[in-house]
N, C-alpha and C positions, 0 to 999 in steps of 0.2 A: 688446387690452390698452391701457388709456391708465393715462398719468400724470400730476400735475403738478408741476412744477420749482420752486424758493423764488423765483426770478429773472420767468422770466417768468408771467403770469396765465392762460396758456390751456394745456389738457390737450395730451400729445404721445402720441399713437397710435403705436404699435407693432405690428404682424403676426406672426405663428408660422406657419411653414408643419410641421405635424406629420401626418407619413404615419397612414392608417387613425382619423386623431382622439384625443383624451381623455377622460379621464371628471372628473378632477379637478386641480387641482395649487395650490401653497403659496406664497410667498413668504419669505424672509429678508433683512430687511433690512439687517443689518448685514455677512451676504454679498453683501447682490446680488446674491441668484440665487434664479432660477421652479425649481420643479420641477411637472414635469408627470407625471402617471398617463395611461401609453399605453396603446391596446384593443392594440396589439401585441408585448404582454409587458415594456416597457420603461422604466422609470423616468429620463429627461431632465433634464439640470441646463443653464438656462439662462442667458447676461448678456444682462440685459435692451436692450443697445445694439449688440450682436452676435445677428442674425437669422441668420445664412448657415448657420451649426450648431451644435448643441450646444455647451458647454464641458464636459461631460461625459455617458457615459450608463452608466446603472448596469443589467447587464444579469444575471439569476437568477430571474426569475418566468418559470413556465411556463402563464400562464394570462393575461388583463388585471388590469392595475392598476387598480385601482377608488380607490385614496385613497391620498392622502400628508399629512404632516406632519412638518415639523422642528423640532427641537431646538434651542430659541433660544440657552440657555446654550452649547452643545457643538454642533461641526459632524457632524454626525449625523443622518438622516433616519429617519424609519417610512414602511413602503410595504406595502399592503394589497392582496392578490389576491383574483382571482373564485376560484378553489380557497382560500378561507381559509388561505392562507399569509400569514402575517407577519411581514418582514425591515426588520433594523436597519441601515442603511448605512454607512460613516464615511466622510463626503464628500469629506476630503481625499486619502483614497487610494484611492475610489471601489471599495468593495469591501463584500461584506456581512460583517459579524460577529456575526450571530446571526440565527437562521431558527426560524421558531414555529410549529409547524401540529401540526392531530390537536386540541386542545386548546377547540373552537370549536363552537356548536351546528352540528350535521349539519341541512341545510337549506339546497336546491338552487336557492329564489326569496327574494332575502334582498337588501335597503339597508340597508347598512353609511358609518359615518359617524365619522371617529376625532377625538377631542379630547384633549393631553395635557396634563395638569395640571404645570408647573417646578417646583412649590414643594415638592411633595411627589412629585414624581417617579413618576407614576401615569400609567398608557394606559385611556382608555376609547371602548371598541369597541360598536355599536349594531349589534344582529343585530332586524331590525321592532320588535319589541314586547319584548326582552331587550336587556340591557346588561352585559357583561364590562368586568372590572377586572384589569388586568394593574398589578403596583409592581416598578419597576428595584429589582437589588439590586446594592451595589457588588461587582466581580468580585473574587473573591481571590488567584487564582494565572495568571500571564501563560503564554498560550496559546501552546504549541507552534506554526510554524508553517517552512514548509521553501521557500516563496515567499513576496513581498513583497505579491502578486497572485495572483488566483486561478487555480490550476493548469489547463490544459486537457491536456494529453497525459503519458503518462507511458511509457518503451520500458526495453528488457532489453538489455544487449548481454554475448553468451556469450561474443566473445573476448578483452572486457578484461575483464569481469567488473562492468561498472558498470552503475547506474541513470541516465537519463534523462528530465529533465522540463522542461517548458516550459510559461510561463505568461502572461496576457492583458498582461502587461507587455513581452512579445520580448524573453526572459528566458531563456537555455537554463543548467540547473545540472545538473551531473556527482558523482552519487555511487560509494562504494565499497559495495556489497552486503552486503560480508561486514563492515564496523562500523558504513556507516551514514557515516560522512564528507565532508563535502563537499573535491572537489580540486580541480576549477574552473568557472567561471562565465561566459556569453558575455552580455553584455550589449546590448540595440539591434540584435538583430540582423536586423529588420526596420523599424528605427525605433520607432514609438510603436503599432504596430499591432498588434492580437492575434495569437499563433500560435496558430492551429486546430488541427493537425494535423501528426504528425512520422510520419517511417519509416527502416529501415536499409537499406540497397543486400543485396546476396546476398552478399556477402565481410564483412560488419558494419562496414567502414571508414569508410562516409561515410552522412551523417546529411544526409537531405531534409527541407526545412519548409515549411510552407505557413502563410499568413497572408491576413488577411483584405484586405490593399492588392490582392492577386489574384496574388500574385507566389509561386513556387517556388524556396527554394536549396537548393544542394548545399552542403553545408561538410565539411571534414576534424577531425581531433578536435584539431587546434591552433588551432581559430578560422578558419580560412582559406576564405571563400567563392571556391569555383570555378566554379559556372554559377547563373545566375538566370535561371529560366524564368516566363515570361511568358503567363499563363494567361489573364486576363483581359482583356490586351492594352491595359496601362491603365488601367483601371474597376478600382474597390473592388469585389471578389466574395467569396465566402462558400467557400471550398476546405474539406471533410468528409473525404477520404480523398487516401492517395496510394501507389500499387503501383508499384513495383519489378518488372518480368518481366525476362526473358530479349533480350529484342531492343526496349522500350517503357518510356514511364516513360506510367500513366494516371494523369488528376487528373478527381475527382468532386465534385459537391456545387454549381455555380454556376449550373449550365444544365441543359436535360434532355437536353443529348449529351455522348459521355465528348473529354475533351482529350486528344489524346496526345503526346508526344514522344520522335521516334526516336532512338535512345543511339546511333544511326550521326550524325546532328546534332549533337551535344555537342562541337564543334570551337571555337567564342566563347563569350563570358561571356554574352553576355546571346543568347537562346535562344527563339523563334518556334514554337508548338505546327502542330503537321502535321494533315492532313485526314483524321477518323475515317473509314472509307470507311463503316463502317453506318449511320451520318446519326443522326438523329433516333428512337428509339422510345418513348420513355418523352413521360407527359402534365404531371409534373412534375420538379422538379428532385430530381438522385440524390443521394443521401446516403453510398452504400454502395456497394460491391462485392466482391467475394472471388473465388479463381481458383484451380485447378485442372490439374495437370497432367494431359496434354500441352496443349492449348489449350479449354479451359474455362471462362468466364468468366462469370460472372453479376453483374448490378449491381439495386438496391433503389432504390426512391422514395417520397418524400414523402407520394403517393397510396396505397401498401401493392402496386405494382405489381412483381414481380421478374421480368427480361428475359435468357436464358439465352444469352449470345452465343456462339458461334466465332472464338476470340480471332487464330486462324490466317488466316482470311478477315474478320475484321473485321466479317462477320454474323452478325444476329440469330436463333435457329433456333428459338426460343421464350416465349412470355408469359404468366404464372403471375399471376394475382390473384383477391383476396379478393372476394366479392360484398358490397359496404362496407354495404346495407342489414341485411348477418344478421349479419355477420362479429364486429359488436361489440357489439350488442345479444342476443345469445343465444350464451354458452357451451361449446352442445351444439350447435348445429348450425351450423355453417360451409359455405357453399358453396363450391368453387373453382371457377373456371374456367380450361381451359388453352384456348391460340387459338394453333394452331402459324401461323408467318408465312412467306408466301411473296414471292417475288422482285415478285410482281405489283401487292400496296401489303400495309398492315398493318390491322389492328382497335382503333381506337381504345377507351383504357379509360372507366370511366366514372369522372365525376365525383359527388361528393356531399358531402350538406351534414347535419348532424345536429342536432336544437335543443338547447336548454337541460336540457328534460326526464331526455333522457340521460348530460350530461356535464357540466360544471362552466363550463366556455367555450363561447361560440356557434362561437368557427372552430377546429372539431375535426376541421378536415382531417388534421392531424396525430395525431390518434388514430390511422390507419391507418398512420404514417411507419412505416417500416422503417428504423431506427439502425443495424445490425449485419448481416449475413453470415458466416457460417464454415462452410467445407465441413469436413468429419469425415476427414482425412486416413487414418486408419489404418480406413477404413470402402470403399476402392475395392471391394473382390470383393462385401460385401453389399450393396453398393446395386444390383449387378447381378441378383442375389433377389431387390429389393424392399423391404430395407432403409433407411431416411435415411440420406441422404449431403451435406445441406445443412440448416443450421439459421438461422433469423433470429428477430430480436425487437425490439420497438420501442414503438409506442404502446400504452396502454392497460394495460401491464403482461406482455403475451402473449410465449408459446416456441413457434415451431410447427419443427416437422421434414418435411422434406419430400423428395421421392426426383423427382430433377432426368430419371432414364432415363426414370420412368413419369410425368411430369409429376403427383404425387402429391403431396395431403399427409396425411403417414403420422401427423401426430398434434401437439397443441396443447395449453396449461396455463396457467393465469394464475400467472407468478412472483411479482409484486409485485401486490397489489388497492389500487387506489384511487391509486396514486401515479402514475399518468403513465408517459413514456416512461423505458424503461430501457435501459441496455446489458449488454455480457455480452463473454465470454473462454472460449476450448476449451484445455485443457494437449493437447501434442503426441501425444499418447496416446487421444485422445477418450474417456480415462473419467470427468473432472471437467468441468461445466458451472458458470459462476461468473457471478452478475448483479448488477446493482448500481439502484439506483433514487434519485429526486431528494431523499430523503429521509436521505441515507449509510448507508442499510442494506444487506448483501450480504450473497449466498446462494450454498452450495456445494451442488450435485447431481450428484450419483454417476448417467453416463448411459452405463455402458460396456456393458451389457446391457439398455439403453431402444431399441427401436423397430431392431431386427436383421431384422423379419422384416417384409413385409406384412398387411394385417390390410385384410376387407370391411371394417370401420365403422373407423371414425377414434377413436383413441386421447385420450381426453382423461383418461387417470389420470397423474399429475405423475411424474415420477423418483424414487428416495428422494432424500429432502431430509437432507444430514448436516448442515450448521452454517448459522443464521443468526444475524448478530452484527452489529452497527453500528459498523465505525472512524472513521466521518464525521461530521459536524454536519451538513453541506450534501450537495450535490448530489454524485454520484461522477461523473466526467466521464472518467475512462481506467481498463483492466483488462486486465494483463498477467500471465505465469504465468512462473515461470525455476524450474531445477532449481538446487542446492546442495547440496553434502554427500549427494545420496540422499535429498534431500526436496524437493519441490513445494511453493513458494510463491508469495504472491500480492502481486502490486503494485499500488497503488489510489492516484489521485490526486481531488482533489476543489474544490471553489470554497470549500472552506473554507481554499485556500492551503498544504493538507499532502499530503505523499505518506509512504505506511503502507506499510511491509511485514507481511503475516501469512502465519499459516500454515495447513496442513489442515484444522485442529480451532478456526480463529478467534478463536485469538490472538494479541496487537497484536507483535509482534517486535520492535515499532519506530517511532517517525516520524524522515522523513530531517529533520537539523534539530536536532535534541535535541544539549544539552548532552554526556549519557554515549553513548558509543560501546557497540555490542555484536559479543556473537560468535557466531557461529553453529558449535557444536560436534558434537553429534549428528545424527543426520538422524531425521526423523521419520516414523513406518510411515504410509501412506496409509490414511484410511479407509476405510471400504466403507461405514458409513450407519449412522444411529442407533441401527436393529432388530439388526443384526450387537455393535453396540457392548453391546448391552442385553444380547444373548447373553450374550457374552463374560463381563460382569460378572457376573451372575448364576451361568456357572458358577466364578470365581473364588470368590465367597461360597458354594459349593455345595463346594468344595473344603476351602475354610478351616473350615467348618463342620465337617467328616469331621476333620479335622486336629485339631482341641478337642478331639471325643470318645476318639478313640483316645489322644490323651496329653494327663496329667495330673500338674503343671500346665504349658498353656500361655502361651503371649504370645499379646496381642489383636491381632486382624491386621486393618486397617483397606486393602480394595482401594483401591487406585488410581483415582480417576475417567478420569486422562487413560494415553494409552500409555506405557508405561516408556520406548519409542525415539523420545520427542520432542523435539525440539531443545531443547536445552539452552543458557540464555541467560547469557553472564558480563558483565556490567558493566562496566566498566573508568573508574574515577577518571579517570586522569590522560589528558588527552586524548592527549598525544603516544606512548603507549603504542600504536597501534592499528598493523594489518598491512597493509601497503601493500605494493603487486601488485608483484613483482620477474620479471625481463624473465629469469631462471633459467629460471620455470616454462614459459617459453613454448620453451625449446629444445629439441630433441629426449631430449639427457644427461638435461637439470634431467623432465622427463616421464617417463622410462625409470627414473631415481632415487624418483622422488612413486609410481609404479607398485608396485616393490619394497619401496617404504616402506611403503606400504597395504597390499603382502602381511602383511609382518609385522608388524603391528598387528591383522591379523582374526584372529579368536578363534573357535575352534573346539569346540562342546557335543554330545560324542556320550556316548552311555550305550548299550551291548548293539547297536552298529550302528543306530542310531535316535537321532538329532537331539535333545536334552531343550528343550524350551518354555522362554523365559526367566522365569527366576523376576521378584520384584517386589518395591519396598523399597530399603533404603537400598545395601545387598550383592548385588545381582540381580547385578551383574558379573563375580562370584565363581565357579568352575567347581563344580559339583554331581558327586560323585560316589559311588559304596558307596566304604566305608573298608578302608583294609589291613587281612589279621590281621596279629594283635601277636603277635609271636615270643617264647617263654619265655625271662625272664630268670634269673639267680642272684640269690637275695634279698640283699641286703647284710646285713653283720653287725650293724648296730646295725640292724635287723628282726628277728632273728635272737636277739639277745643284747639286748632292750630296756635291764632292770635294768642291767646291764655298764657303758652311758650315758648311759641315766634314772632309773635308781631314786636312791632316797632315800638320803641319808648320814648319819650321825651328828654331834654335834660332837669326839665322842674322833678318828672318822676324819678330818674337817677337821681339827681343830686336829694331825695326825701327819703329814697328806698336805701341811698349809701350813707349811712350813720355812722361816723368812726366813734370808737370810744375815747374817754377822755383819756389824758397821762396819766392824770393820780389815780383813775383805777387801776389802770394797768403795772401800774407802779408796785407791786408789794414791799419792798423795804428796802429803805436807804444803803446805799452802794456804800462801805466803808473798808478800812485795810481788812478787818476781819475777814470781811466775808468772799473780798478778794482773792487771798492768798490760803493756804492750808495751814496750819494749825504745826506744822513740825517747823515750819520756815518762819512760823511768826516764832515758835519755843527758843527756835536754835539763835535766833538776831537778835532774840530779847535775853539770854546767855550772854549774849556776847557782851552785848552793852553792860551786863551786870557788870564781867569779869574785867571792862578797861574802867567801870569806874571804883573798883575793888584797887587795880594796880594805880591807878592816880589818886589814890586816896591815900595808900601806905608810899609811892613816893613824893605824899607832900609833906608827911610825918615827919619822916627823915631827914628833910630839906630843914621843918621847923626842929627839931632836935641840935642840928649843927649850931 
């Protein structure tokens, strides 16, 4: 890059050293700042006089940047991906605010070229031989949002009862679950560096973070950092997970071997990871892991490699991958290989490389990443059947299940098509699976009864799918499940800067952040799936139907789409109105009290020693039951005797039966000033008169004296 200065006459060269190259980038002059379109997903802000790095990097395409252009009037850029995704950045706080995809001709070999028109406020997109026309329109109503930056993790903690989230600003913010409130906020608490990644210890009291400087803390929930561990040993590194065991803290995600540190070590602040003894198995770097009691450990890689370690002996006992030429190009036929590993060396996995033809980006190594891990806790005795007992998902959209005894996989599904790598979330129960994709659409599937048994061919029929709904704009980046009141809900954080509470049936409860607080009063029935829900309804209106003909006339009874026992949401105006967690509930008394109090509050529907089904409607709460007989009364006598009290009268009989009294009885005594007026008014005016006939008395004296 050269330039010329007003001063001196000759061009001044400048250098960019940019990893894996560009395809395009912009200039602003009156910012003084390049941005550059990276082949490695990343949009670059640069000063032109500072080379050494970035002054900012805008990081949400999951594909190359192909083009950029800024917004002369407005600090704001457009950045254009190889998956025709289209985001708007706002430069100042380096974040995207709006994401456009789906909307673009479908066409896998395409030059693309953006020019936007100031004047009229128009984007024009070059797809070969076609041209879109995108027009800005002014926003009308300011966007909820519950970080300043975009959100990457999001945690549950059961024993205070709060929300947890943290975001690319080293930002940690503490809500209350039950309104939605924020109570406090850790600011910097990595410096300027992204938090990746958070987790709770086994007692929920202390909160581990990981960040991208390579560095691990511990902190207490008053702000108080107590160990900083030292992952990277110095070096910026990229930390994906972090697990809490029994005797180990592991960190994944920067190398292809796992970090450990022993909690017999945790004696100084700053904390030196200890020597994996299994070394090296994995060809790239891990992203993932999940674990298993008693010593169980499996960890996931960026290749689609999963490596089944011995968490006890710190080896490897087996290596599970996909054959990456079928795995993603066909559907229906998956090959696995398993290659159990012995003391003697290992089997390296293979590498591979995919074209254009099939995927949207040339470096689709990450089509095969594996993002996620969750073994099926409440699944230990059927995976000994043959059963799934571990599940992952990652690139490309894919769920597979797989059974870790028989080094199996028991079955696979495409969650999300066409959007890229997803993640996912198991409720403790393993009957809800819940995925999220870069698009903020998520899905709930009902897998309580998916994949119990072994099966010759592999399973590719999906789960029931009960709700897909989108709380996001952007990317969903964490997916968390917490129980409340007797309902299952879901926590969702996103790069669009919000974390969402919802519920079963996929709706929004809430964004942490908002103005009104809410409450969660009801608990809501769990579903079991669309086909069950369709039932239901159907025999509702099959009932209601009977119910018209037999009585006549009835009321129109309009079923319910959603369940009568769903959380019920109340708003609350005044913000300082809201329930804030008191240290009662946490004593044994205040427990034993909330216990007995919920005894008597459930409500009990029996009819003939059988249970009645809750009714539906405004009145469902109401107990249903046959009615008393009515015991024989004595008729009263104006029943009896109507005419006696209503019949007709005459006017001989009025005018005999209406005797007014005379006056003089009524009279008791003659109305006179006395009894008129009170007694001080007649004293004081009868004074008075004395005292002017006193004065006209002595001046008549005097008159006769003269």
């Amino acid at each position: 890059m050269a330039w010329r200065e007003k001063i001196k006459p000759h061009l001044k060269t400048t250098s960019f050293d940019i990893a894996q190259g560009i395809n395009a980038f912009d200039f602003h002059s009156r910012l003084n700042l390049i941005a550059t379109a990276g082949i490695n997903h990343r949009v670059c802000l640069w000063n032109p006089y500072v080379t050494s790095k970035p002054a900012g990097v805008l990081q949400g395409h999951s594909a190359s940047v192909i083009a950029v252009q800024f917004i002369m009037e407005r600090k704001q850029l457009f950045s254009f991906s190889k998956d025709k995704v289209l985001r708007l950045w706002d430069i100042q706080h380096q974040l995207c605010i709006q994401r456009i995809a789906g909307s673009f001709p479908k066409s896998l070999d395409f030059q693309s070229t953006l020019y936007f028109n100031e004047a009229h406020r128009r984007l024009f997109i070059s797809f070969n031989n076609q041209l879109m026309l995108l027009e800005m329109k002014q926003e009308t109503s300011r966007k909820v949002t519950s970080h300043k930056r975009a959100v990457t993790c999001v945690l549950y903690n059961s024993v205070f009862k709060q929300v947890i989230s943290s975001d690319a600003g080293s930002t940690i913010t503490f809500w209350l679950i039950d309104t939605g409130q924020k109570i406090k906020q850790f600011t910097g608490c990595h410096g300027k560096a992204e938090i990746s990644t958070m987790t709770l210890d086994t007692t929920e009291t202390r909160l581990l973070t990981g960040s991208t400087d390579g560095t691990v803390k511990i902190w207490d929930f008053n702000g108080h950092c107590h160990h900083k561990l030292s992952v990277g040993r110095d070096r910026a590194v990229d930390i994906s997970q972090i697990m809490v065991l029994k005797r180990t803290i592991l960190v994944t995600g920067w190398d292809r071997k796992i970090t450990v540190f022993r909690l017999s070590s945790l004696t100084q602040f700053f904390v030196l990871p200890s020597e994996w003894k299994g070394g090296v198995e994995h060809q790239d770097d891990i992203l993932c892991a999940a674990f298993s009691p008693p010593h169980t450990l499996v960890t996931g890689s960026c290749d689609g490699e999963i490596v089944v370690w011995n968490n006890s002996t710190e080896t490897a006992s087996l290596k599970i991958y996909l054959d990456p030429q079928k795995s993603l190009k066909s559907k229906s036929d998956t090959l696995v290989l398993q290659q159990p590993l012995s003391s003697a060396g290992r089997t390296s996995s293979i590498r591979h490389t995919m074209s254009v033809a099939d995927f949207y980006d040339s470096d689709t190594e990450c089509n095969n990443a594996i993002t996620k891990l969750l073994f099926l806790e409440a699944r230990k005795n059927t995976s000994v059947t043959g059963g799934a007992n571990l599940v992952s998902c990652g690139g490309a959209g894919y769920v597979r299940f797989w059974n870790t005894f028989k080094s199996q996989l028991i079955a696979q599904f495409e969650a999300h098509s066409g959007v890229g790598s997803i993640i996912m979330t198991i409720d403790k129960m393993s009957q809800y699976l819940i995925t999220g994709d870069i698009a903020g659409w998520m899905k709930i599937w009902y897998i309580q009864d998916y994949c119990l048994s072994s099966s010759e061919s592999k399973v590719t029929q999906p789960p029931t799918l009960i709700r897909s709904f989108q709380p996001h704009d952007d990317c969903v980046t964490s997916l968390e499940t917490c129980m409340r009141s007797s309902c299952l809900l879901i926590l969702s954080s996103s790069l669009d800067c919000r974390v969402v509470l919802s519920d079963m049936h996929g709706t929004t409860i809430g964004t942490f952040g908002q103005e009104k607080h809410w409450q969660i009063e009801n608990a809501s029935s769990h579903p079991k799936g669309e086909q069950n829900q369709d039932k239901n309804m159907s025999q509702r209106e099959e009932k209601v139907d009977i119910l018209k003909k037999k009585e006549a006339p009835a009321l129109e009874v309009e079923p319910s789409p959603n369940s009568p026992e769903q959380a019920t949401l109340v708003m609350e105006g005044n913000e300082e109105s809201v329930n804030m967690i008191s240290p009662w509930e946490n004593t044994i008394l205040g427990k034993n009290y909330k216990e007995s109090k919920t005894q008597k509050r459930k409500k009990y529907k029996f009819f003939n020693g059988k249970a009645l089904q809750n009714s539906f409607g405004t009145f469902r709460s109401l107990k249903i039951g046959t009615l008393e007989k009515v015991v024989e009364m004595n008729k009263p006598d104006f029943v009896l005797n109507p005419d006696k009290y209503f019949g007709e009268m005459t006017e001989e009989q009025c005018s005999e039966n209406l005797k007014f009294p005379s006056f003089s009885k009524t009279l008791k005594a003659v109305f006179d000033e006395n009894s008129l007026f009170p007694k001080e008014i007649l004293d004081r005016e009868q004074k008075a008169r004395q005292l002017c006939e006193q004065m006209y008395n002595e001046g008549k004296r005097k008159r006769n004296k003269k």
